[in-house]
C-alpha positions as CSV (number, residue, x, y, z in Angstrom):
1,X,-96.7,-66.8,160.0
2,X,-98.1,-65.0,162.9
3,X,-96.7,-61.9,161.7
4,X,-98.6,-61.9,158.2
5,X,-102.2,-63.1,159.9
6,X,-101.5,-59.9,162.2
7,X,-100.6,-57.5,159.2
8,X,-103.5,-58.9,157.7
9,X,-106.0,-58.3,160.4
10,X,-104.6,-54.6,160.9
11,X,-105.0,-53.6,157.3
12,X,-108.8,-55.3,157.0
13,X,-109.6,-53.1,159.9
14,X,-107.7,-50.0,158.2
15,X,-110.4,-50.6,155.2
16,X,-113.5,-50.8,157.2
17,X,-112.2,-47.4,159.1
18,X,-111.9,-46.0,155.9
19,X,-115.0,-47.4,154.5
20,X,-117.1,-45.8,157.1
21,X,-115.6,-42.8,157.2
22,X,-116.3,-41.8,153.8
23,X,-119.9,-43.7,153.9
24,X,-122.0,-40.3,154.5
25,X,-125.3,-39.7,152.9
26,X,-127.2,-36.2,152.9
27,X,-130.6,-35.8,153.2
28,X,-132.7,-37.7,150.4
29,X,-130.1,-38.2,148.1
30,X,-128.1,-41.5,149.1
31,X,-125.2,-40.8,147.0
32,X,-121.7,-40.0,148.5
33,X,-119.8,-36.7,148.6
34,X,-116.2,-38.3,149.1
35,X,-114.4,-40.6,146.7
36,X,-116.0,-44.0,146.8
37,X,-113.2,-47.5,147.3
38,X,-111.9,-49.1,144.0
39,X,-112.8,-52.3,144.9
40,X,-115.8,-54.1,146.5
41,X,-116.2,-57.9,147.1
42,X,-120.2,-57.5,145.4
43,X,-121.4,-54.7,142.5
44,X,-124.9,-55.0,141.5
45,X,-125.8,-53.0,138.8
46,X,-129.3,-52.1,138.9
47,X,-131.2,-50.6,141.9
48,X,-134.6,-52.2,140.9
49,X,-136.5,-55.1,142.2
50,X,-133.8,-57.5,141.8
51,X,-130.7,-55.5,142.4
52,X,-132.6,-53.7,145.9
53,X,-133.1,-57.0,147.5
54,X,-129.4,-59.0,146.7
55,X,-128.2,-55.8,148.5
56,X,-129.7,-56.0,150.6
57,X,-129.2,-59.8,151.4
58,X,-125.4,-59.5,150.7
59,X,-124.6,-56.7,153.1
60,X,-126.8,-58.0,156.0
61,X,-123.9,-59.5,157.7
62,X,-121.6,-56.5,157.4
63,X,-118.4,-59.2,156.6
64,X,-118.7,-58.0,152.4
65,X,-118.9,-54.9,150.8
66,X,-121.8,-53.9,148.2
67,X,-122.1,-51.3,145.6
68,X,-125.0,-50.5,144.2
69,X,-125.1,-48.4,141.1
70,X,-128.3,-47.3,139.5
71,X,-128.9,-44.8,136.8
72,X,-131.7,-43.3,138.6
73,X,-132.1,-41.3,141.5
74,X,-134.2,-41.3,144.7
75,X,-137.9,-40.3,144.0
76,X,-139.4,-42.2,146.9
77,X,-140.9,-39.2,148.6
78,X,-141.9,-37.5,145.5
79,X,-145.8,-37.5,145.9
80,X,-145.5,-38.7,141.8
81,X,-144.8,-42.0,143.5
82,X,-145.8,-42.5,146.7
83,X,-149.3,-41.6,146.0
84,X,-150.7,-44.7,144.6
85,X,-153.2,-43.5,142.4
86,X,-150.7,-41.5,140.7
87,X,-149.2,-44.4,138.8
88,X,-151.0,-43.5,135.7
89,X,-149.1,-39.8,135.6
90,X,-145.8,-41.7,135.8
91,X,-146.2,-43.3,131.8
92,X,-145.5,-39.4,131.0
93,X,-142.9,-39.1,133.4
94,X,-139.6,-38.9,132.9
95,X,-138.8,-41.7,135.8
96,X,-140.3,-43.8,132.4
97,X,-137.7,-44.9,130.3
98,X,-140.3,-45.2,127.6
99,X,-138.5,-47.4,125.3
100,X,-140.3,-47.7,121.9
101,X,-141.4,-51.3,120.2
102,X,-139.2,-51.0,116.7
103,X,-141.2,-49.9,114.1
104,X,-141.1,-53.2,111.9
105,X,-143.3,-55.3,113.8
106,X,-144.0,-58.6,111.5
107,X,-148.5,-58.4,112.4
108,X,-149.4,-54.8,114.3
109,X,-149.7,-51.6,112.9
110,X,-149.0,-48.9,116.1
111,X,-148.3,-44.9,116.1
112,X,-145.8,-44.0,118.6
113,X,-148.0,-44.1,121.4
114,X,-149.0,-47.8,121.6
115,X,-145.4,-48.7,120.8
116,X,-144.1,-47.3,124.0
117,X,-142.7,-50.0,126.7
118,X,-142.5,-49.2,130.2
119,X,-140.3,-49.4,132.7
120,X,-139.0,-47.3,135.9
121,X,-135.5,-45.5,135.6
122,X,-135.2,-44.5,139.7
123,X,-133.8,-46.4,142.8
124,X,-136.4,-49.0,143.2
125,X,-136.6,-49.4,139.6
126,X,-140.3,-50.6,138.0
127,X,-142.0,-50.5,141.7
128,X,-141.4,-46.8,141.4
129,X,-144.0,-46.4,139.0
130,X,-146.2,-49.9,138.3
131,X,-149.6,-50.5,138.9
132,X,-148.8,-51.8,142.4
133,X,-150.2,-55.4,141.8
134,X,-148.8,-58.1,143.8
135,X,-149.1,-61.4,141.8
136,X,-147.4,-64.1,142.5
137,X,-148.7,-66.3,139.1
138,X,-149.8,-69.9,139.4
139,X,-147.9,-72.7,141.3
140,X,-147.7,-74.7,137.9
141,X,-145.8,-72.0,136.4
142,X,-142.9,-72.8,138.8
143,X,-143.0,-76.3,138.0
144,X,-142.9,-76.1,134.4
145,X,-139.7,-74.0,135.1
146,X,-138.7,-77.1,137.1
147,X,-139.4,-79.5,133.7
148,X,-136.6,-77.3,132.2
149,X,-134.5,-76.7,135.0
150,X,-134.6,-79.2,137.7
151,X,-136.6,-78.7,141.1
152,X,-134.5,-76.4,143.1
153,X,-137.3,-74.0,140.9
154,X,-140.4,-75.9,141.5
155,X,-143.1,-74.0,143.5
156,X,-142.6,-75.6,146.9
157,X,-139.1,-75.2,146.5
158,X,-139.8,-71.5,145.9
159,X,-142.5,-70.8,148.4
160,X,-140.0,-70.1,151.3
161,X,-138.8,-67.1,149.6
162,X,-141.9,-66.2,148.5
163,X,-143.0,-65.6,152.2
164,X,-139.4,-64.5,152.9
165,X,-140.7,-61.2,150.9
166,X,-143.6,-60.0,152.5
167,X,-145.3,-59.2,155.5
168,X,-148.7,-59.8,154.2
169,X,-152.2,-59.3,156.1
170,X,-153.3,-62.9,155.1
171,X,-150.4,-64.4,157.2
172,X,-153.1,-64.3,160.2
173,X,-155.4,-66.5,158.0
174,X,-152.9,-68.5,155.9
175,X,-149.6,-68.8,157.4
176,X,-148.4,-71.5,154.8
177,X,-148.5,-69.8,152.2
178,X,-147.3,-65.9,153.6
179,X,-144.8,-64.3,155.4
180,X,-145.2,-61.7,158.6
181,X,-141.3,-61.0,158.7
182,X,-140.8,-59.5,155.0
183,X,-139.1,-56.6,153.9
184,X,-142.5,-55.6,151.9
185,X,-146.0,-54.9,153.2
186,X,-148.6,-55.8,151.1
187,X,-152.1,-54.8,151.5
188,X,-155.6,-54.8,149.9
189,X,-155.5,-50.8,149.4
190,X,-157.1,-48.1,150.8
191,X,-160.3,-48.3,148.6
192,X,-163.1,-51.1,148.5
193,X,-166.3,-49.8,147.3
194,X,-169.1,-52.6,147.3
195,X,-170.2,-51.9,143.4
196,X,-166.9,-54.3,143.0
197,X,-169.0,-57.0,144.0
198,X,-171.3,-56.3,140.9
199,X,-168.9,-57.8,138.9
200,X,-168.1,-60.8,141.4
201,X,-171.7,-61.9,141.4
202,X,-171.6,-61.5,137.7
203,X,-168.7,-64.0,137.1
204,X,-170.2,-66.1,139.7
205,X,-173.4,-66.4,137.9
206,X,-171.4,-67.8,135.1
207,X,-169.9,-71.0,138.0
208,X,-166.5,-68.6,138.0
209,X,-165.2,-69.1,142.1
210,X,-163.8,-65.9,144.2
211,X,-161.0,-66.6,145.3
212,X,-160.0,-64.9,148.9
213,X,-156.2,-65.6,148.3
214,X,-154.7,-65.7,145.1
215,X,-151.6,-65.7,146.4
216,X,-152.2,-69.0,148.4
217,X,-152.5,-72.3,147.3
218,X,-154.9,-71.8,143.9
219,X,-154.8,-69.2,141.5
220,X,-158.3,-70.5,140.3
221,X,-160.8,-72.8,141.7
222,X,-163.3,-73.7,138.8
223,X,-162.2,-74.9,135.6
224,X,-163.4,-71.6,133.5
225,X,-161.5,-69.3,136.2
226,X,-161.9,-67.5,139.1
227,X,-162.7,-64.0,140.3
228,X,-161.1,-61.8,143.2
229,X,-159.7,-58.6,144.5
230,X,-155.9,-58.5,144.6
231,X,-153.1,-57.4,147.6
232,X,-151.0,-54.7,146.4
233,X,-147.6,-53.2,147.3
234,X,-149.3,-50.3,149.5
235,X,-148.7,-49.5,153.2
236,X,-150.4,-47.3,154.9
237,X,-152.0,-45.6,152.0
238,X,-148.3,-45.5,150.2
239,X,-146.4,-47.2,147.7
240,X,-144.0,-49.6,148.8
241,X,-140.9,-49.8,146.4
242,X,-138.2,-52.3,145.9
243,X,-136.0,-49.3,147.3
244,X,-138.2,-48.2,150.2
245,X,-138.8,-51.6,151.5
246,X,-135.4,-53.0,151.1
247,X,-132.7,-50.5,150.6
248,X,-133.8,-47.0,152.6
249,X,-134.0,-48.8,156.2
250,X,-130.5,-50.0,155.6
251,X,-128.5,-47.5,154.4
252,X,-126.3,-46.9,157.9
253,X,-124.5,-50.1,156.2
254,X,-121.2,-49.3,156.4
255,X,-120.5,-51.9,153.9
256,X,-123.6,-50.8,151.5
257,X,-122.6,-48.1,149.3
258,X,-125.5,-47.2,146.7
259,X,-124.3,-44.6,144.1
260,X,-127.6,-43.1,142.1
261,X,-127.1,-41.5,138.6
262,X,-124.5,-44.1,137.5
263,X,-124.8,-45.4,134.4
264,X,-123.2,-49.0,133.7
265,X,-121.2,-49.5,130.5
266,X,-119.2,-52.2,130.5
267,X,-118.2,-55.1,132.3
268,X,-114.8,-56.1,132.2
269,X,-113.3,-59.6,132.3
270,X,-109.6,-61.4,132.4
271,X,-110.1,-62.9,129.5
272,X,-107.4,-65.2,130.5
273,X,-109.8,-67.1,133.0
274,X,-112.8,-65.6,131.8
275,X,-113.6,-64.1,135.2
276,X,-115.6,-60.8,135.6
277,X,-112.9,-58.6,137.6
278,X,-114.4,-54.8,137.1
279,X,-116.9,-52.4,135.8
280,X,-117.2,-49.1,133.7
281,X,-119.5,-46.7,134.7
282,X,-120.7,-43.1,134.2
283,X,-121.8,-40.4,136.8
284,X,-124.3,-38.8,135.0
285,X,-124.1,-36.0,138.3
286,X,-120.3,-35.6,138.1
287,X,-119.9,-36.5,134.9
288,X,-116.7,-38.8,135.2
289,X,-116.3,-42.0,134.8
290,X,-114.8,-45.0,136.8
291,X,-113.6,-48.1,137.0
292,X,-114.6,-50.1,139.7
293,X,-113.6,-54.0,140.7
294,X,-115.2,-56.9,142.2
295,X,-113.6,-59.2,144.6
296,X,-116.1,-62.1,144.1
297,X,-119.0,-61.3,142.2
298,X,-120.6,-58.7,139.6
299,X,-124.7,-58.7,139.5
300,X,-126.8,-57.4,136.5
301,X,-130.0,-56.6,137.4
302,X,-131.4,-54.1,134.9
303,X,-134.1,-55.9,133.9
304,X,-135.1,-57.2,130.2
305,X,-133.9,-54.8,128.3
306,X,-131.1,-53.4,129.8
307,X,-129.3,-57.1,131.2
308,X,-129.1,-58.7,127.5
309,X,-127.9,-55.1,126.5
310,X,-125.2,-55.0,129.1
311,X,-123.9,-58.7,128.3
312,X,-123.8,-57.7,124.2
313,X,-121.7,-54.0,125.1
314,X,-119.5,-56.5,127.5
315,X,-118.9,-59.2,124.9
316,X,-121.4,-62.3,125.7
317,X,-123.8,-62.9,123.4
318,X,-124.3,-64.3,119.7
319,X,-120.7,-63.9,117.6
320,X,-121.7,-63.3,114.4
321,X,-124.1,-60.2,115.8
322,X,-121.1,-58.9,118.2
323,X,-118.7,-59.0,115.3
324,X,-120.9,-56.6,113.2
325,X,-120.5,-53.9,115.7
326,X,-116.9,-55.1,116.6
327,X,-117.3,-55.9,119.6
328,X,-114.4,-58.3,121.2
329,X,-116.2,-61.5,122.0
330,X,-115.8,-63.0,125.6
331,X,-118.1,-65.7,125.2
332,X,-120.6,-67.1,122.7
333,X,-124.3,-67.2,124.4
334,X,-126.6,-67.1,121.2
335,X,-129.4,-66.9,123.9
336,X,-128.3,-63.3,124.9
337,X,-131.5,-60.8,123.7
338,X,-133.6,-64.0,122.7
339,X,-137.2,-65.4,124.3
340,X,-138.5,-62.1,125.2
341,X,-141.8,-62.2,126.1
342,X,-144.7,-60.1,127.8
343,X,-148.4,-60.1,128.3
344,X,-150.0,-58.7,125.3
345,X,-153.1,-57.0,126.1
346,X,-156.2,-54.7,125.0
347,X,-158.4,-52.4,126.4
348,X,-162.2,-52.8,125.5
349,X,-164.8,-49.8,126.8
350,X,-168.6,-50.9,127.1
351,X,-171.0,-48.3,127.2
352,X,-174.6,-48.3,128.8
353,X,-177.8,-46.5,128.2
354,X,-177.3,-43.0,130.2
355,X,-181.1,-43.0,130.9
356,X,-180.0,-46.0,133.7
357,X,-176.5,-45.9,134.0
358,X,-174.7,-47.8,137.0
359,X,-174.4,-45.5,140.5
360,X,-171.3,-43.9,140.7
361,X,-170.1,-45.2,144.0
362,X,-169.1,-42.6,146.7
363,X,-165.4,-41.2,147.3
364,X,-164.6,-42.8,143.1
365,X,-164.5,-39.3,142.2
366,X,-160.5,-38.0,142.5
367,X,-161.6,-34.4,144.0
368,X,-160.9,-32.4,147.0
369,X,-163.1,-34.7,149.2
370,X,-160.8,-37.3,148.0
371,X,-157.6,-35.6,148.2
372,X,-158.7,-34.5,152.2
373,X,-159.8,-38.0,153.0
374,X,-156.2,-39.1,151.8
375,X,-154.2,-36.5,153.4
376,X,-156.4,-36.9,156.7
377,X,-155.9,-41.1,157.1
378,X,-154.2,-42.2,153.6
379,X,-157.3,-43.9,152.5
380,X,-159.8,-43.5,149.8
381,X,-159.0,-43.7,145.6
382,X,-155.9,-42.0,146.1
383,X,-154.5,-44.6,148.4
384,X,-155.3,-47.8,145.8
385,X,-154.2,-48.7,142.5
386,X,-157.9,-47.9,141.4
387,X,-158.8,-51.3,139.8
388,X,-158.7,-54.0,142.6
389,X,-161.5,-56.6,140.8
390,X,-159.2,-59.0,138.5
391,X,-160.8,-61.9,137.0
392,X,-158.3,-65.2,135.7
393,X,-160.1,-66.6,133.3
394,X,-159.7,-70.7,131.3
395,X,-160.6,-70.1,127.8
396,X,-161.5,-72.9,125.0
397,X,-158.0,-73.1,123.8
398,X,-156.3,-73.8,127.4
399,X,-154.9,-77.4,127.5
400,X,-156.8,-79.7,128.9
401,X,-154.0,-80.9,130.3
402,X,-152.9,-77.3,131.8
403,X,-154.7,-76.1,135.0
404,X,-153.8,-72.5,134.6
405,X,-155.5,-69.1,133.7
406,X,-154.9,-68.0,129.9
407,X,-156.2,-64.4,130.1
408,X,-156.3,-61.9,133.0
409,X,-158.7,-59.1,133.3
410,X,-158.7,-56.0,135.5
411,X,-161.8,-54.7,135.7
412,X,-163.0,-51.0,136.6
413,X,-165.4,-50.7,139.3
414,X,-168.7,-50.1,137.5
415,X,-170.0,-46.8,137.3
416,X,-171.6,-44.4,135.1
417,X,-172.3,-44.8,131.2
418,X,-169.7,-47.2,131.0
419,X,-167.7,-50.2,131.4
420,X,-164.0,-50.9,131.2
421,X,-162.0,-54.2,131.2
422,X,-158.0,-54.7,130.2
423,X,-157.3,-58.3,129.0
424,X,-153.7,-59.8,129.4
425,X,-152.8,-62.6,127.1
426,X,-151.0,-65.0,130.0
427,X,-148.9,-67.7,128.0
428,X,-148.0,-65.9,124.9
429,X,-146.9,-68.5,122.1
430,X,-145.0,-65.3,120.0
431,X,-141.2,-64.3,121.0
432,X,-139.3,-61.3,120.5
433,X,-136.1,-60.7,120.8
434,X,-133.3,-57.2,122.1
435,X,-130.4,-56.4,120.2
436,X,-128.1,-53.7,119.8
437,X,-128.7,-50.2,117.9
438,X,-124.4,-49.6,118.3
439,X,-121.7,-49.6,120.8
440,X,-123.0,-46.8,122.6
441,X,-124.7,-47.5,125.9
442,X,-126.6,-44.5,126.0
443,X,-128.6,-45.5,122.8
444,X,-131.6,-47.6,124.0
445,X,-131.5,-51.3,122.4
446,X,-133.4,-52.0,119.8
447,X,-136.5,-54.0,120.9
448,X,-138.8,-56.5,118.6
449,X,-141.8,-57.8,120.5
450,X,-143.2,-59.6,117.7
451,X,-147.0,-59.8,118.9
452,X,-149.3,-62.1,117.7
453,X,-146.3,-63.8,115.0
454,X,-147.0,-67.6,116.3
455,X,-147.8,-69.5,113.3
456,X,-150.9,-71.4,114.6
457,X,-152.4,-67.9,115.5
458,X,-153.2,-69.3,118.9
459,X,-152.0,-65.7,120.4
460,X,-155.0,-63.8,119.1
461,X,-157.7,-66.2,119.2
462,X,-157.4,-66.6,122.4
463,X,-157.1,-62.8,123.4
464,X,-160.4,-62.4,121.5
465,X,-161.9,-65.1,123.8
466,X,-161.0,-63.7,126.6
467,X,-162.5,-60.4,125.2
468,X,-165.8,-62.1,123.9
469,X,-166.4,-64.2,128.2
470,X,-165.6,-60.8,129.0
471,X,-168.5,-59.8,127.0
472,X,-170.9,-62.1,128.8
473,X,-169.8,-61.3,132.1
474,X,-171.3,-57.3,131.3
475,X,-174.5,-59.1,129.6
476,X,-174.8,-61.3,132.8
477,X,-176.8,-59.7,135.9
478,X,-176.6,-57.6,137.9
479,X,-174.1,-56.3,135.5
480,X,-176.7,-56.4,132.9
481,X,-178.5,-53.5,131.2
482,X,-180.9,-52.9,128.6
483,X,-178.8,-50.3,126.9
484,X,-175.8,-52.2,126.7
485,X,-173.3,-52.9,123.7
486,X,-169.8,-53.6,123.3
487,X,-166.9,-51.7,122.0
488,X,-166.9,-53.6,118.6
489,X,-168.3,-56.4,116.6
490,X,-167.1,-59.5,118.3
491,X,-168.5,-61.9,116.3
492,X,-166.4,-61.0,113.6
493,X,-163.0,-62.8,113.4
494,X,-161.8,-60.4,110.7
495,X,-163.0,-57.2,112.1
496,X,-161.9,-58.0,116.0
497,X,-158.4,-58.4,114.2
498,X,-158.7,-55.4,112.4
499,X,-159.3,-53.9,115.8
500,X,-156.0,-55.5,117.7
501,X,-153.8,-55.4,114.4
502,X,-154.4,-52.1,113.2
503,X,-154.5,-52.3,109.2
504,X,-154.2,-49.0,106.5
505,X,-157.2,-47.2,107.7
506,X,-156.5,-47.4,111.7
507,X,-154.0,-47.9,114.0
508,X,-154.0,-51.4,116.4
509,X,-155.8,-51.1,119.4
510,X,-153.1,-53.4,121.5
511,X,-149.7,-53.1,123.0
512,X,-147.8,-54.0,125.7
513,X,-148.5,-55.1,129.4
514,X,-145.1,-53.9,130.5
515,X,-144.2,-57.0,132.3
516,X,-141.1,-58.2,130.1
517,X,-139.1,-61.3,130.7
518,X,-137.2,-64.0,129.6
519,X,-134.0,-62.0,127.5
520,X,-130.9,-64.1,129.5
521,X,-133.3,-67.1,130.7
522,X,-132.2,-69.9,133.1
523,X,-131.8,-73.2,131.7
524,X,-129.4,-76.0,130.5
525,X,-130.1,-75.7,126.6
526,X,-128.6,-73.9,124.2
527,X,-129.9,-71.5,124.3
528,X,-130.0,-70.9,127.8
529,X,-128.0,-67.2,129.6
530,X,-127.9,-68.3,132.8
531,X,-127.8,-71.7,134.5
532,X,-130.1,-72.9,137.3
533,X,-127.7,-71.0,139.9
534,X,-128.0,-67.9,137.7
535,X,-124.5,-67.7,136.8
536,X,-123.6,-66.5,133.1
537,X,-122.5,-69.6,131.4
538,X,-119.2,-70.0,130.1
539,X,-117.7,-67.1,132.2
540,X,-117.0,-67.2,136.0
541,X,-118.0,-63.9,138.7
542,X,-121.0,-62.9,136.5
543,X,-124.5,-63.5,137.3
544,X,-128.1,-62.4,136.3
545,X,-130.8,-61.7,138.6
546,X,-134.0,-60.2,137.4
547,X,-136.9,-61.0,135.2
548,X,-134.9,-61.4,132.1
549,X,-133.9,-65.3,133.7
550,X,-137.5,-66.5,133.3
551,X,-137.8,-69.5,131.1
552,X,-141.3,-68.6,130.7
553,X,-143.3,-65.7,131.7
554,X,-145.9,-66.4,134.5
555,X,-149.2,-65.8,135.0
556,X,-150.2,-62.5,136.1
557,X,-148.3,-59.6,137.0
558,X,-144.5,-59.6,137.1
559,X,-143.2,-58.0,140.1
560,X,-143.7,-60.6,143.1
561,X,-141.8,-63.1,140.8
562,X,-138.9,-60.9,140.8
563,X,-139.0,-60.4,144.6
564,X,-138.6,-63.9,144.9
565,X,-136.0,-64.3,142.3
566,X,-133.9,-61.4,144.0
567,X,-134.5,-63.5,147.4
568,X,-133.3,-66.7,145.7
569,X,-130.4,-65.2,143.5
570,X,-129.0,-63.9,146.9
571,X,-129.1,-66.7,148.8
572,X,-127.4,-68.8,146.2
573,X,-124.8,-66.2,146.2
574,X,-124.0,-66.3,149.5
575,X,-124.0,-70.3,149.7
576,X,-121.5,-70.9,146.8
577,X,-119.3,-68.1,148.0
578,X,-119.5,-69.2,152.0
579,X,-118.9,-72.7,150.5
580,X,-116.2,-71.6,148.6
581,X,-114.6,-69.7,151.1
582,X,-115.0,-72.8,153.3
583,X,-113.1,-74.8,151.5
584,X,-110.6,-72.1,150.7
585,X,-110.2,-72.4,154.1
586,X,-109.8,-75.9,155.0
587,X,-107.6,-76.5,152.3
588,X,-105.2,-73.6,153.9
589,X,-106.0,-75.0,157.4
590,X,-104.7,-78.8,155.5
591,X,-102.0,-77.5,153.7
592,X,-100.5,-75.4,156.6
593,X,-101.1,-78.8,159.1
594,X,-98.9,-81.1,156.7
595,X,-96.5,-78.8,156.5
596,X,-95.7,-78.8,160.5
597,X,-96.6,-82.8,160.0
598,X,-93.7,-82.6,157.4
599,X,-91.8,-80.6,159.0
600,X,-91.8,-82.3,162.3
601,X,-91.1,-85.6,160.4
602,X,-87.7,-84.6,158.6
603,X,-86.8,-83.2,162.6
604,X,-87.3,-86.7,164.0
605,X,-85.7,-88.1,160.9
606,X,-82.8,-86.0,161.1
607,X,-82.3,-86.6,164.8
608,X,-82.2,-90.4,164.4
């Protein structure tokens, strides 16, 4: 007995020598130059918001080890992404994956440039290239989550992972509702020019509240909304990514391995027991491909898209659809590519008499003043997401009964001959839905978003709502000025549709908000991926841990939700394995004590 514990302690410490040994990194790249182990107890797949923080959670105690593999590669230095304004170069990018809406959408007529979908292909995922908008949604949010899934995922049962995230400047002010310990920084930007408040007093003139913390314990304050400037994911005039704040500080892991440029093909299950055991990837550098095992648990996080694709290539999802491509079928989840949703929105421009435009505040102009004022401190335009004023507005078609927002606006600060406002429709009725092009990974999914398709039409009147109280926050002073008019007819039902549709003589004039969810959701129906523990249902080793597990999408932007569901995923991971491995344990420790029991026993028995 003591001979096998001691074999077994010698060979665990053989590993670990091994493991570090071959654990170099050089320079910026975080990828390793020597063979990497066949087996790891964790593999995440996905180096985005989700996937950055369970590894970094799993391999804080150095006892497991964690492979990350992304099919990205490290652009956090790249000024393309750590300059904040820059975000809006990085929809041309190629760290864009651009996928494109399919081209039979049931109401909108788009040309290939309003059908594009974003999302970030680089270690850190999405944060590399977003808008930088930190948004946790509304408490009730949560709690409808709960309705469907029990209260483990009710907002106070969620708010400790919340702050877990961040280290957030309103801790000082508001330590309930924020962390000072986080992983991320969050900050209110490096630019605040005062016309902003133009638009404040406007809403306010209109009995909309500003709200200080959005991000605290009320999204809105007055029953037609609220009004506000938001935190972003900026530190010290840079953008803080998933990768940057969770992953780069900790990669003298020895037990963290992150492998860039590796795309996921497969996952691989005994089908015997229905237990994930391995993974096929690609290296898109090397160009080889592997085969790599998991001791305990395999992690998707590659977002919407990419997670329901992943579970079809790997056999879980609807039969009938897996058996048209062949595919051998693991389990049956007809949920798999299902409930996608997203904030539709539209841009509207209003335009002002140029004999009296608005001032042009000073430093709004990105020139060489601007680009010295950022290199000399890392403050100014460059340093902010360039649209801090948001505005959550209640329109007339919000339940009475529902205390939330139904559109968000982000507003440009005011200056010049114009105007500019983008409205987000917040609880979207309409669901879309990812399936598979073929068998080949490296064909992007096929991707119906199905705007605007609920029967009751409730998506697009209440977009043009929104729209129409934006209207009369411009017409209200001191935004207010004789030469103004809007961007179209708004009175005009037919027209405004026209206008967000698109019909034979134009092309549609929305698209997507980029904040897709809800393609393997959590839940105990039917329909349901994942269950409230995130585990894929029906198969054992497999779990899901990104945006694609919302039930329903909240309200605002998407990426502090999936901070908190990466800090939650990972904790529930380690839990059911430590308790596992507890009562592995105790059962061995039980076993092996009625065995000397026994065996003592049958001596005394024998002697007599």
């Amino acid at each position: 007995m003591w001979l096998v514990i001691l074999l077994t302690v010698v060979l665990s410490s053989f590993e670990r020598v091994v493991t570090a040994k071959t654990n170099t990194r050089n320079g910026p790249s975080v990828r390793h130059h020597t063979s990497l182990p066949f087996t790891f107890d964790y593999i995440i797949l996905g180096g985005g918001v989700g996937g950055s923080v369970v590894a970094n959670r799993l391999s804080a105690s150095g006892q497991d080890t964690v492979l990350l593999l992304e099919a990205g590669t490290n652009v956090e230095d790249e000024q393309l992404v750590s300059i904040p304004r820059n975000w809006v170069r990085n929809v041309a990018s190629s760290l864009n994956r651009n996928d494109l809406i399919a081209p039979n959408e049931p109401v909108v007529t788009y040309d290939r440039t309003k059908r594009q979908l974003s999302s970030g292909k680089a270690l850190g995922g999405t944060s590399a290239i977003n808008a930088q908008l930190y948004v946790r949604g509304n408490p009730l949010d949560y709690d409808k989550w709960a309705e469907q899934v029990g209260t483990d995922w009710n907002y106070q049962n969620l708010l400790p992972y919340f702050k877990r995230v961040e280290t957030s400047p309103r801790y000082s002010t508001n330590p309930g509702y924020h962390g000072n310990a986080g992983p991320l920084h969050l900050s209110r930007g490096g630019y605040e020019p005062a016309a902003d408040m133009l638009t404040v007093q406007a809403c306010q003139a209109l009995n909309m509240t500003f709200v200080e913390d959005w991000n605290g314990a009320q999204q809105i304050t007055s029953p037609l909304g609220s009004v506000g400037f938001h935190e972003y994911t900026i530190f010290n005039g840079t953008r803080q990514t998933a990768f940057g704040a969770y992953i780069r500080p900790v990669l003298n892991r020895n037990n963290l391995w992150v492998q860039d440029s590796s795309l996921v093909s497969k996952v691989n299950f005994d089908v015997s027991k229905k237990r994930a055991i391995s993974v096929d990837w690609y290296d898109l550098e090397t160009r080889k491909a592997h085969t790599t095992s998991a001791k305990k648990e395999i992690i998707v996080s590659l977002g919407s898209f990419r997670s329901p694709q992943l579970l079809l290539l790997s056999g879980i999802g609807n039969t009938t659809e897996l058996n048209k491509l062949d595919i051998p079928v693991v389990q049956d989840l007809p949920g798999v590519g299902e409930n996608l949703q997203d904030h539709v929105i539209t841009t509207g421009l209003w335009t002002v008499d140029s004999s009296s435009p608005f001032p042009i505040p000073p430093g709004s102009t990105i020139d060489q003043t601007a680009w010295d004022l950022y290199n000399y401190n890392r403050t100014g335009i460059l340093a902010s997401g360039g649209s801090r004023t948001h505005v959550f507005i209640r329109t007339k078609f919000q339940s009475v009964n529902d205390s939330r927002p139904d559109i968000q606006i982000t507003v440009r600060t005011p200056n010049g001959t114009s105007l500019w406002a983008l409205a987000y429709l917040l609880q979207p009725r309409s669901r879309g839905r990812v399936t598979l092009v073929s068998r080949d990974p490296t064909d992007a999914p096929n991707i119906q978003m199905n705007y605007f398709s609920d029967r009751a039409s409730h998506d697009v009147n209440t977009l043009m709502e929104g729209i129409r109280r934006v209207n009369q926050i411009f017409s209200t002073a001191p935004l207010r000025n004789s030469g103004f008019s809007s961007f179209g007819n708004l009175s005009d039902d037919v027209q405004f549709k026209n206008y967000l549709y698109g019909n034979k003589n134009s092309l549609a004039n929305s698209n997507s908000g980029d904040h897709f969810t809800g393609t393997c959701k959590m839940g105990i129906d039917s329909m349901a991926v994942v269950d409230t523990r995130l585990r894929v249902r029906g198969v054992v080793g497999l779990r899901v841990i990104d945006a694609s597990i919302m039930p329903l999408i909240t309200s605002g932007n998407t990426q502090a939700p999936v901070y908190m569901i990466g800090e939650k995923g990972a904790q529930m991971i380690l839990d059911d394995n430590n308790s596992t491995e507890t009562s592995a344990a105790l059962s061995s420790h039980l076993s092996y004590n009625f065995s000397i029991v026994t065996a003592l026993y049958l001596v005394f028995v024998f002697r007599l």
